[in-house]
C-alpha positions, 0 to 999 in steps of 0.5 A, spaced: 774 387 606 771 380 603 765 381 607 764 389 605 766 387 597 760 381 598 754 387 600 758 392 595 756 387 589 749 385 592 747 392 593 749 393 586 747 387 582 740 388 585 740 395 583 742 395 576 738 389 575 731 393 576 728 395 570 725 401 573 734 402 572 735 401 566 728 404 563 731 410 567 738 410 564 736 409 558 730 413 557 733 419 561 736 423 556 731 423 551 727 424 556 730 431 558 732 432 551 724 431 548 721 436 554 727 442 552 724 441 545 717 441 549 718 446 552 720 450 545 714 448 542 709 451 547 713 458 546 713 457 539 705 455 540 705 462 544 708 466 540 703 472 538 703 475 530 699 482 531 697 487 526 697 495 527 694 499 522 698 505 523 696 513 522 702 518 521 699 524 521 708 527 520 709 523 514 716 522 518 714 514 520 712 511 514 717 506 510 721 506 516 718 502 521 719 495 519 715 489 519 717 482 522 714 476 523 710 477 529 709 485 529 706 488 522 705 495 520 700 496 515 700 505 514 693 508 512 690 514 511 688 520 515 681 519 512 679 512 513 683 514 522 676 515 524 672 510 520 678 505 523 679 507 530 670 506 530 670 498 527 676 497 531 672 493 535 671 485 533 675 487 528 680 480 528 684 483 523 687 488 526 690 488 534 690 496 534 691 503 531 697 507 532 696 514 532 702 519 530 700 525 531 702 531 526 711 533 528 710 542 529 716 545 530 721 539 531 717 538 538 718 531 539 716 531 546 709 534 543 709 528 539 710 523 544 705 526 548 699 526 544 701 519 540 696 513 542 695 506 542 688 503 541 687 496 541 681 492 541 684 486 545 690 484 550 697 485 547 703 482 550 708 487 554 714 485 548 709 487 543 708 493 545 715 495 547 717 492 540 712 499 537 716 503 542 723 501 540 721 502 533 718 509 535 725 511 538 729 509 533 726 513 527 725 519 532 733 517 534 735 517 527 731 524 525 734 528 531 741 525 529 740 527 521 737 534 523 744 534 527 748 534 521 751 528 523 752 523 517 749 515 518 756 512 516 759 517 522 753 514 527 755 507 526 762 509 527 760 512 534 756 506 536 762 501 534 765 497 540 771 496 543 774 489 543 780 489 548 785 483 548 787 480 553 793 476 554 794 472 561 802 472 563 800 465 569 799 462 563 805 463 558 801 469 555 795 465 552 789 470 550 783 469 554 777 470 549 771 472 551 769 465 548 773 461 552 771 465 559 764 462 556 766 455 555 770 456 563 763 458 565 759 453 562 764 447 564 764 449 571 756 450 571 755 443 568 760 439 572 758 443 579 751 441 577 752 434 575 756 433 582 750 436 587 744 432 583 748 425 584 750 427 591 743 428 592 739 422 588 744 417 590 744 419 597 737 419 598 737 412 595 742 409 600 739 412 606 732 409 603 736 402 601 737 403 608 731 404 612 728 399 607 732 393 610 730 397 617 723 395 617 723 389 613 728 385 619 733 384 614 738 387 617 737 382 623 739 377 618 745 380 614 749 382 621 748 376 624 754 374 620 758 382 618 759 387 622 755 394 622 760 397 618 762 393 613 754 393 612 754 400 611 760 401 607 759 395 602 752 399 601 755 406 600 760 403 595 754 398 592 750 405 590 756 408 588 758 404 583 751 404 580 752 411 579 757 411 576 755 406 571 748 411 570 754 416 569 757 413 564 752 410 560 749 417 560 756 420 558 757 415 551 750 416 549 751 423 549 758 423 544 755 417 541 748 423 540 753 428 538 757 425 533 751 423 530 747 429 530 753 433 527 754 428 522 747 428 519 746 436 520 753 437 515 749 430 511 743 435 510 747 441 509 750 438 503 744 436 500 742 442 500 742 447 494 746 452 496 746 450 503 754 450 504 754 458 503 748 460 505 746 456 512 754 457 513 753 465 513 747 465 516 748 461 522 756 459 522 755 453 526 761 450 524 765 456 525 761 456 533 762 449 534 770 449 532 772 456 536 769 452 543 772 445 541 779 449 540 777 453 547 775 446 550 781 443 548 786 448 551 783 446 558 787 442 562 782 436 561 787 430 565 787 435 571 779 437 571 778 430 570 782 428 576 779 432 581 772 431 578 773 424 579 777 424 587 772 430 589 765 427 586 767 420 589 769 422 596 764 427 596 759 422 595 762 417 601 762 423 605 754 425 604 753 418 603 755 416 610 751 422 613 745 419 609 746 411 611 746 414 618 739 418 618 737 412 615 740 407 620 736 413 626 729 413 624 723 409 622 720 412 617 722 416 611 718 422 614 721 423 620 728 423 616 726 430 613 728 433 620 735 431 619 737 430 611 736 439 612 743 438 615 745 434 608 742 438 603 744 445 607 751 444 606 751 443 599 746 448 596 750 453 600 756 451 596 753 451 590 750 458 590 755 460 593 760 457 587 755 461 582 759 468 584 765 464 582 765 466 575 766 474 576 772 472 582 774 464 582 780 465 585 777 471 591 776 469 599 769 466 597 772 461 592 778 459 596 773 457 603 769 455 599 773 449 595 777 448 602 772 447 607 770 440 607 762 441 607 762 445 601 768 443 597 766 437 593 761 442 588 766 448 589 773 446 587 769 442 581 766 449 579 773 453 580 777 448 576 776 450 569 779 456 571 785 453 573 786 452 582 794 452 585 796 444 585 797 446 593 790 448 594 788 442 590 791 438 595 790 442 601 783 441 599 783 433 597 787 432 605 781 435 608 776 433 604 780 425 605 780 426 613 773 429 613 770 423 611 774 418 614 771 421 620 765 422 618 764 415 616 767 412 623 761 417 626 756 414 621 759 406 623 758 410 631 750 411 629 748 406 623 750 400 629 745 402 635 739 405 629 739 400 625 737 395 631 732 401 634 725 400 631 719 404 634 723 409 638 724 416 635 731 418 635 734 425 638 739 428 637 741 427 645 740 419 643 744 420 636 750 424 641 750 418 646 751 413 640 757 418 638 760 417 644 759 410 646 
């Protein structure tokens, strides 16, 4: 064990200390916040404004399809139609003329065959659909009103219906659509987060490895450990590392929200009106407290336990898979013909959890979160919506086992490819390494 705590510390102090670690720690975050923003920007940048000068020759359109911010209507007369429809091109003031033609005996199938668009450039599939939503409308509202039917009475017609739900496994608490979404969203970010780090880190102890491997270190270090102790103290070095990036990005995240929610109230404050004006219109503060009073009637001390066990035996199980494709081959390309066993599991577990959110407790969901292989990203994402304690601990006893024998397979592996150098690596050879 001294041996094993030796390595785990080395292994670690040689990580955190690299400054590719701490610039990445640090940087990563803003990074990822700084190209969401990017990201925004260029399709705010690509967002189309056009004008459509609009002929009705019925009458029944005009006042009544509204302009917006990326689509003007600008009505002309049935005169200046032909003059318009013959300058149209290289025109850079208007995108196009929208004829409507003349309504005869309430035909408005006549009307929507002879109607026409007539651009002098390219316009965006949205822009086009945007014209005809609000052809349809009008066209929708004149049907309704020749009907007899009052527009107070429309909109009692197209008013939802919100049905209640009350869930008796849980003392009769409501579940809200909302606290569904925020069940979701939790599952998703904690499935997620679980899968990358598994994959990072994993990858990174397999490469530590090779890389020991064919600078003739390792030939050094067990002259005085064991292969094993070799192995776990790196598995247990790189873990350590991630859970220190992980939580440096968990503090920077409260400590980023706390600070974005106290200057947005500081800006909202300032401004005149604002407290009534930017509340009504965006109701951040009443979003924001409805998903703080969903978040807080989770189970948190649960959900965090079962994040932590399953995150970190899940991450010794993948490790050890990692350690010994490392220990196996010479060269970081020979490792993808073995890593496709690694990385299949866990993809196959978190796709197959995203259907958990229609049924989390059906058949799929429960083999899923059981099966060793799968079950460190699928209990993770069932967990908000609440898992039977057996269930938990069937999971958690199998997963244990598992990995306990996954690492003595691996410790099998690591201790006669890690001595290996230029011979390539079958799995008839890897199995006689098992064995003996």
């Amino acid at each position: 064990m001294n041996h094993i705590f030796l390595i785990t510390k080395r292994e670690f102090l040689t990580q955190v200390k690299k400054k590719s670690f701490i610039i990445l720690t640090l940087l990563a975050p803003i990074m990822l916040i700084a190209f969401g923003a990017v990201v925004g920007l260029m399709f705010k940048a690509n967002e189309s404004h056009s004008v459509i000068e609009v002929v009705d020759r019925s009458g029944l359109f005009k006042d009544k399809m509204k302009s917006t911010d990326k689509l003007n209507y600008v009505f002309v007369s049935e005169a200046d139609e032909k003059s318009k429809i013959k300058n149209l091109k290289g025109n850079e003031s208007t995108d196009g003329i929208l004829i409507l033609p003349e309504l005869r005996n309430q035909n408005f199938t006549e009307l929507q065959q002879a109607a026409r668009l007539i651009i002098n450039s390219k316009i965006g599939f949205d822009t086009k659909q945007k014209i005809v939503s609000d052809i349809t409308d009008v066209i929708k509202k004149e049907k309704i009103k020749q009907l007899g039917i009052a527009e107070t009475q429309l909109n009692d017609l197209d008013k939802g219906f919100s049905l209640k739900t009350i869930n008796v496994a849980e003392n009769n608490k409501e579940d809200s659509d909302l606290a569904l979404g925020v069940k979701s969203g939790l599952s998703m970010l904690l499935m997620y987060v679980t899968f990358m780090f598994i994959i990072i880190y994993g990858v990174r102890v397999m490469r530590s490895v090779l890389e020991e491997k064919n600078n003739r270190v390792v030939e050094i270090i067990i002259s005085s450990v064991k292969p094993f102790e070799l192995m776990m103290g790196k598995i247990l070095g790189v873990t350590l590392v991630a859970l220190t990036q992980f939580l440096v990005w968990i503090t920077m995240s409260v400590i980023g929200a706390l600070v974005l929610n106290t200057g947005f109230s500081s800006i909202q404050k300032n401004i005149p009106g604002g407290n009534e004006e930017m509340a009504s219109k965006l109701d951040v503060a009443q979003i924001a407290t409805q998903v703080s009073h969903s978040l807080l009637e989770l189970n948190f001390p649960l959900i965090i336990f079962v994040f932590i066990v399953f995150f970190l035996l899940g991450y010794i199980f993948y490790s050890s898979i990692y350690a010994a494709i490392g220990s196996a081959v010479d060269n970081e390309t020979e490792t993808q013909q073995f890593t496709l066993f690694a990385i299949l599991p866990l993809m196959l577990g978190m796709y197959g959890s995203i259907s958990l959110m229609n049924n989390p407790d059906g058949p799929l969901g429960f083999w899923l979160s059981i099966i060793p292989f799968t079950s460190p990203v699928a209990m993770i994402a069932r967990i908000p919506y609440g898992v039977p304690a057996w269930q938990i601990a069937l999971s958690i006893g199998l997963l244990l086992g598992t990995t306990i024998f996954m690492i003595f397979v691996a410790g099998k592996i690591y201790r006669v490819g890690i001595l290996m150098y230029g011979n390539k690596a079958t799995m008839k050879e890897i199995w006689k390494w098992i064995r003996n």
